[in-house]
Structures are given as C-alpha cells and as structure tokens.
N, C-alpha and C positions, 0 to 999 in steps of 0.2 A: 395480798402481799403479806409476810411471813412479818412486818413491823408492825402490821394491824392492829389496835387495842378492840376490844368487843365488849360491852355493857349492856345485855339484856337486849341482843341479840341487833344492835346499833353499834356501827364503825365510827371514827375519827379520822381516820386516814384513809385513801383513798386506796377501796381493794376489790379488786374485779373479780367475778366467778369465769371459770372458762370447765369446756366440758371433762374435765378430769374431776373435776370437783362433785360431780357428780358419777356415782360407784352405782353400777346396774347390774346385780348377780345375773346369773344364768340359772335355771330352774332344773336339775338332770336328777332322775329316777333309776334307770335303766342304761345299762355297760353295754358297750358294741357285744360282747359275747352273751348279752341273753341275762347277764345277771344283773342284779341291783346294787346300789351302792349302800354301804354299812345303815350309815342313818337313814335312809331315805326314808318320807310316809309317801306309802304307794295312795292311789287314789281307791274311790268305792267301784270295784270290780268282781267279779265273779267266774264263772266258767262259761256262760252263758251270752254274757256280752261281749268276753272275749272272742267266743268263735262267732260274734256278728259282726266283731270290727276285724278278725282277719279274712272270713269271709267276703266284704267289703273290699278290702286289700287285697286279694285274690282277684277279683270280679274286677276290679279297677287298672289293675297291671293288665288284664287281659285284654281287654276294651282297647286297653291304650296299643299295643300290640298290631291289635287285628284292625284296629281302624284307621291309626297311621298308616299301615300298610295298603286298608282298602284304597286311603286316599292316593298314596304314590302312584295304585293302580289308575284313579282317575274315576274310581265309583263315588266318590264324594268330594268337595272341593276343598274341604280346610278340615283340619284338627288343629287340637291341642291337648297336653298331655298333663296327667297329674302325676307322672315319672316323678318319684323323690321325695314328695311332698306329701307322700298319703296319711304319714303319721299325724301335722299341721290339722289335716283336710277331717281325716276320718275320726281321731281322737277327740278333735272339740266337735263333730258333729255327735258323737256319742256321750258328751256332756249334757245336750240337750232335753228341752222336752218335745214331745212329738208337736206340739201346738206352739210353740217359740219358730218365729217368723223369721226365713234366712235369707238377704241379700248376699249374692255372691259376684265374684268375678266372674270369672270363665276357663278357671280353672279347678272347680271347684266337684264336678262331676259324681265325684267320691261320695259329699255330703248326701246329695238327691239318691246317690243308690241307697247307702245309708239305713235313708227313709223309705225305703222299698220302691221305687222308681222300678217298674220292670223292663226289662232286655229290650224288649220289643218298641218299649218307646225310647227309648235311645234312638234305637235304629230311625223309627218312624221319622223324632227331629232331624236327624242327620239325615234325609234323604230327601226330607220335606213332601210324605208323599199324602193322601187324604186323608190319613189316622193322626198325624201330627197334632198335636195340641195347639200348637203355633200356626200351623193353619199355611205351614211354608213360605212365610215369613221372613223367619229369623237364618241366620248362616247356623251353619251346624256349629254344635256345642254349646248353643244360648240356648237352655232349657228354659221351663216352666212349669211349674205345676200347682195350684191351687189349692188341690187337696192334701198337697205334703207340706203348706206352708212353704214353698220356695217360688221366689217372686219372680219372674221373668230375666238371662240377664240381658242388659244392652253393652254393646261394643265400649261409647264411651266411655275414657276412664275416668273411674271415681265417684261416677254420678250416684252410685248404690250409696255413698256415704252418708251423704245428707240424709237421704230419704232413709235411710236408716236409724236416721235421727227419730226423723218423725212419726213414722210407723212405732217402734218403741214407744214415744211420748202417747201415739195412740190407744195402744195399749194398757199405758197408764190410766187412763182417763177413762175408758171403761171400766179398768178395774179389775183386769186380768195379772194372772199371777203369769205373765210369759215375758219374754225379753223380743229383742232383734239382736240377729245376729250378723255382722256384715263382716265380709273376706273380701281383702286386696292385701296388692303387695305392696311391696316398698319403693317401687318407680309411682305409682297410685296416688302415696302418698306426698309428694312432688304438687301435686296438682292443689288449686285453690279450693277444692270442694272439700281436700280433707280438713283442712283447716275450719273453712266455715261447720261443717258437720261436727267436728269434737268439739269446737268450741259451743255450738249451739247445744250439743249433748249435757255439756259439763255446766253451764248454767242453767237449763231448764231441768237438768237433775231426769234425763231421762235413761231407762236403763236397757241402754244399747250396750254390747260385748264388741267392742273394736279389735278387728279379730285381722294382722297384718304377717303374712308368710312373705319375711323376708329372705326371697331364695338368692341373693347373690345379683341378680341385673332384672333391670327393666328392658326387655328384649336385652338389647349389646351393650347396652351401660351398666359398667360395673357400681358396684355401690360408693366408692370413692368418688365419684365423679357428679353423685347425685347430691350427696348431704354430706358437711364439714362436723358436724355435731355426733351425739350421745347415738347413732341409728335412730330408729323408730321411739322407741321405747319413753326416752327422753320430750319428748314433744307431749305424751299422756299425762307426764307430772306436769308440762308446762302449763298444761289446760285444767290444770288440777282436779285430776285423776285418778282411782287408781290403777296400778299399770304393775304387770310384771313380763318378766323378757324371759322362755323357756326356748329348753331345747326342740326345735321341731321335728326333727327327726327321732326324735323320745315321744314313743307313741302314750306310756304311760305319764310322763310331763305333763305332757298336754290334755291329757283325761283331767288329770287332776287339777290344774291349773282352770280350764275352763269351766269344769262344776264347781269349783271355789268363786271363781267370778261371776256367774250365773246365780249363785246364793247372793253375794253381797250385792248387785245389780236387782235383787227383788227384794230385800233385805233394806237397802236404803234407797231407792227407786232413782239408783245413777248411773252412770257410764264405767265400765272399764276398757284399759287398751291392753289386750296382750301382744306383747310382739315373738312370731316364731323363729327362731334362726333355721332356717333350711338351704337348700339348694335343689335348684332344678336338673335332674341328672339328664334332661331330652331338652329338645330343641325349644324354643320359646313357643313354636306354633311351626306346622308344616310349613311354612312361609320363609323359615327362621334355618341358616346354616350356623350353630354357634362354632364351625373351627375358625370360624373370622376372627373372634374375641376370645378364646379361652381354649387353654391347652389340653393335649391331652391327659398329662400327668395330673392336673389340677381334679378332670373330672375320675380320675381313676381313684385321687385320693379318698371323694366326698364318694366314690360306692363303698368303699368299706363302711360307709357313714349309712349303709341302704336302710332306710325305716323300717322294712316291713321284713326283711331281715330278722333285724331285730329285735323286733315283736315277735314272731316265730320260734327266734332261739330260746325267747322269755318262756312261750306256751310250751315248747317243747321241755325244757328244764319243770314247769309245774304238771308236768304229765298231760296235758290237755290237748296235744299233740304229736302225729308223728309222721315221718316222712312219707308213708303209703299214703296217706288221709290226705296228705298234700299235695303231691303228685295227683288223687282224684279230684282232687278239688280244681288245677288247674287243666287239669282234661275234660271235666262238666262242661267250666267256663268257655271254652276254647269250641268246642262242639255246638254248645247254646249261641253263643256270639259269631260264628261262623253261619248258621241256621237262622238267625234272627236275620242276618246282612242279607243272604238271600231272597229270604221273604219279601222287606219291606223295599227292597230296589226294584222290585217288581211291579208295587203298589202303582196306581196313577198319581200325580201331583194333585192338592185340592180343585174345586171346581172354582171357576176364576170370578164367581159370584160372590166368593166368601171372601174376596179380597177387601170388600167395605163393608163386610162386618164386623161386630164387635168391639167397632171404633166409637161409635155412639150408640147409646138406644138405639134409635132406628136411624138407616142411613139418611142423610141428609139431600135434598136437592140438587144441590152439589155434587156431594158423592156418586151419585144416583148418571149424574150427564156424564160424568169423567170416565164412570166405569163402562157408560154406552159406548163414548167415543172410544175407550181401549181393544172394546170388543168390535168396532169398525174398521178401526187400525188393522189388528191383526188379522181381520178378513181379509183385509186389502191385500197384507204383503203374508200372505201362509207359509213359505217357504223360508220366510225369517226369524222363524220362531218356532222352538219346539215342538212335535204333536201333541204335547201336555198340553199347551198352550192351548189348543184346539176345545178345550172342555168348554165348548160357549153358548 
C-alpha cells in the first residue's frame, strides 16, 4: 500500500506484494531484420560456431519436415517438432561444454544434433530397428546417448527435473567442473517435480541451468490458464535463484545468456533458472491439431518472429553467409534425411532377447521366466504379431 512507512527494510502497516511488484526484463540482442540493438553485448562467438549453430538449425527444420511427413505417411508413429524454437534449443546447447550433462524434454532434438548425434541414428530411434541405441524401446523422439552426455528422455512430465538436480549435485562432488543441463516447458512446470527439483537445487547449491522454453501452451492450454503470476521466471527468485528471462527466439540472447549462467553455476556451484519466451510455430506433436486453440493470424504473427530467420539475416549482414550456401545447405539435408529414412525402415526390429537387457547386470530369474513365457505366447498366436516379432 502506497501509506506504507519502511524502516530498514520492515513495514508498519499492513502492505502486500503482488506480481507487478516484481519487474522481469526481457534479455534481446538481435532485431527481427538480422541486426542488433545499439547497446547490446553480443555473446562469445565467432564464424565458426556460428555456422555450427545454423548448420544445426538447418538440419533440424529438415528432420522436422521429412519426418512429420514420414509420419503422416504411416512410416513411423509419432513426431514432434522443434518448429520455432531452435533458437531456445540450439543457442544454450552451444553455451555448453561437450561433457555438461543434458536432461531434456522431447522437444529438444536440436541439442543431441548439436552434439553430433548422426542422421542415421535419428532414423534408427525413430523406427526402432536393431541399430537403435534404445534397443526399440522407447516411442520415437525419446533419444539417448551416453557418449554425448544426453540422458535418455522419458514421456513423463517433469521428471528430468529433479534428477537434474541430482546429477549436477553429482557432479559436484566428484569435482568436475561441468553442470546439468535440464529443458522443459512451461506446462512442465505445473507439475510437482519442478518445485521439489529447484527447490532441492537452490538449497543444496547444486549447479543445475533450469533451462524452461516458454513457447505459449502446454499442448491446448494457453499460458493464461496455467499460472496467475510473474510466468516462469518469477518462481527462480522465489526459490532464490539466479534467473533471467530472454528472448528465445534471439539466437544470440540466448548464447549469451546461457554461457553467463553456466560460468556463475561453476563459479558458485548453484542453480540458475532461465526462462525462454518462445512459441511453437507446428503442432505440439503429430497427435496435436492446434487450429482447435489458436488462430491463424496469431501464428502468422509469431513467423515473422522465425529464429532461424533471424540468425541468418545476422550471418548474412556479417558476411558469413549467403543465399546459394543456403539453399546447399538445405538440399544436403534433404537428400541425407530422405536416404537415412530409407535405409533404416528397412532394418529388422532388435532381437526380442535384448528386451531384459540392460535392465540389470544380468537378467534376473524373473526376467529370465517372463521373457520365456512371451516368446511362447507369440508362438502360439503368430498371426498377431508382427514378423519382427518373430526374431525368437
């Protein structure tokens, strides 16, 4: 209340904060046309990482393209899309170090290429055939990989948080100079596990990068309908934090912003939250019709907003690009990811042995009777189950 008295930071009268009271800049580097703004400090970049992160961003709109489509065809059963948000995705994965540990969503695809993830194993998860790392397992687009530090994901929402927690805290305690990195969005963040995860970050002082691409809905719910408060942003100071809120579709923002937070995260060995403002310009998941919830005009607005655009127009104004080199660049992709899709839908599915492996040391007794009986079952009714199925 505007009657307040304050003495060394103590009221007298009775004065409430509500979320105005609380002022959350926006972080913005880069102008829809490719240029920057007067003051801005650009981040540490060069020619070199630039054409890795549009590279990435090339390779990624492509993917998304040909593999929503495969799906429509019925070659693979689900996608999802990192349409919109590559800036978010690819910018703080080029903050990184190669040995900094990534929880992600499932939207996050971008990152693992990133890290050199090849063509071919894209394909392999998505089709789930004997090459898969996952062993055919998981639904398409739940990656893994071991060797690039990116951790398996699972469907559940949120659950990357916590153990985002604790992997960081692991970290810590060997003594490694790396962080964890975890991506969700702002429906995600809804859930009980982000709470317990930043709050257990923010007192055991581990140094996890809470890394939240707010694109606008959780599937069909808009963000009005999720949270009354400050967005995302506001809950990182709550859990005393530090937190800043950039533009996500500012590829350079978010360079910069994620290597400043990945210093002070090894620097004082704590948590930070960054929140992206994005939007997702495709559908939440092949699954997902958005002209249910949102207009057409709405999404026409947020393509002038396209990230990768944007980054583009930047390279191309520092000379480091130009439209022939681009156009080759998405003809590679397009040919590579066409050839890759062919390949591995060819593949057989793994052998149905591997299905109780690598659940334990060695399979269990248990294990051992279940997967007899499954391979009885499927003797019995052959006709019920694909000839994949047959590898017995």
């Amino acid at each position: 209340m505007s009657n307040a008295t304050t003495n060394n930071d103590t009221v007298h009268r009775v004065s409430f904060l509500d979320k105005a009271s609380l002022h959350i800049p926006t972080l913005r580097i880069l102008q829809a046309d490719g240029t920057t703004y007067e003051q801005a400090v650009l981040p540490n970049i060069d020619q070199e990482l630039a054409n890795k992160i549009y590279d990435t961003c090339v390779f990624t709109r492509v993917l998304d393209e040909r593999m929503l489509g495969a799906q429509r065809q019925g070659r693979i059963s689900f996608y999802m899309t990192c349409t919109g948000e590559e800036a978010a995705v690819i910018g703080s994965a080029a903050a990184l170090d190669d040995g900094d540990v990534i929880l992600a969503q499932y939207r996050e695809h971008a990152a693992l290429r990133y890290r050199g993830f090849p063509t071919e194993q894209f394909m392999n998860q998505m089709f789930s055939n004997e090459k898969d790392f996952g062993k055919g397992r998981q639904m398409p687009i739940h990656y893994g990989s071991q060797e690039l530090n990116y951790q398996t994901i699972s469907s559940p929402l949120a659950t990357q948080i916590p153990q985002a927690t604790g992997v960081a805290y692991g970290l810590k305690l060997q003594g490694k100079r790396n962080v964890a990195v975890c991506y969700f969005g702002e429906g995600a963040a809804s859930e009980g596990d982000f709470h317990a995860g930043l709050n257990m970050a923010a007192v055991l002082k581990s140094p996890t990068i809470f890394f939240c691409r707010n694109n606008g809905y959780a599937i069909s719910t808009p963000t009005e309908e999720q949270y009354a408060g400050n967005g995302i942003a506001s809950r990182g100071v709550g859990y005393g934090m530090h937190t800043i809120r950039v533009d996500g579709n500012d590829m350079l923002a978010v360079l910069a912003a994620t290597q400043q937070a990945r210093a002070y995260a090894l620097e004082h060995n704590g948590p930070v939250l960054i929140e992206a403002m994005s939007y997702r310009l495709g559908a939440h998941s092949s699954s997902d019709d958005p002209s249910g919830y949102r207009s057409k005009e709405e999404e026409a607005k947020w393509q002038q907003h396209d990230p990768v655009k944007r980054f583009k127009l930047w390279m191309i104004n520092k000379g480091w690009l130009d439209e022939a080199t681009d156009a080759e660049l998405h003809e590679k992709y397009r040919e590579e990811v066409l050839s890759a899709v062919k390949t591995a839908e060819k593949l057989p599915a793994p052998h149905i042995d591997e299905i109780i492996e690598d659940v334990f040391d060695k399979p269990t007794p248990a294990l051992k009777k279940q997967l007899s009986e499954l391979k009885e079952h499927i003797n019995k009714y052959p006709n019920a189950y694909p000839k994949s199925a047959g590898r017995i």
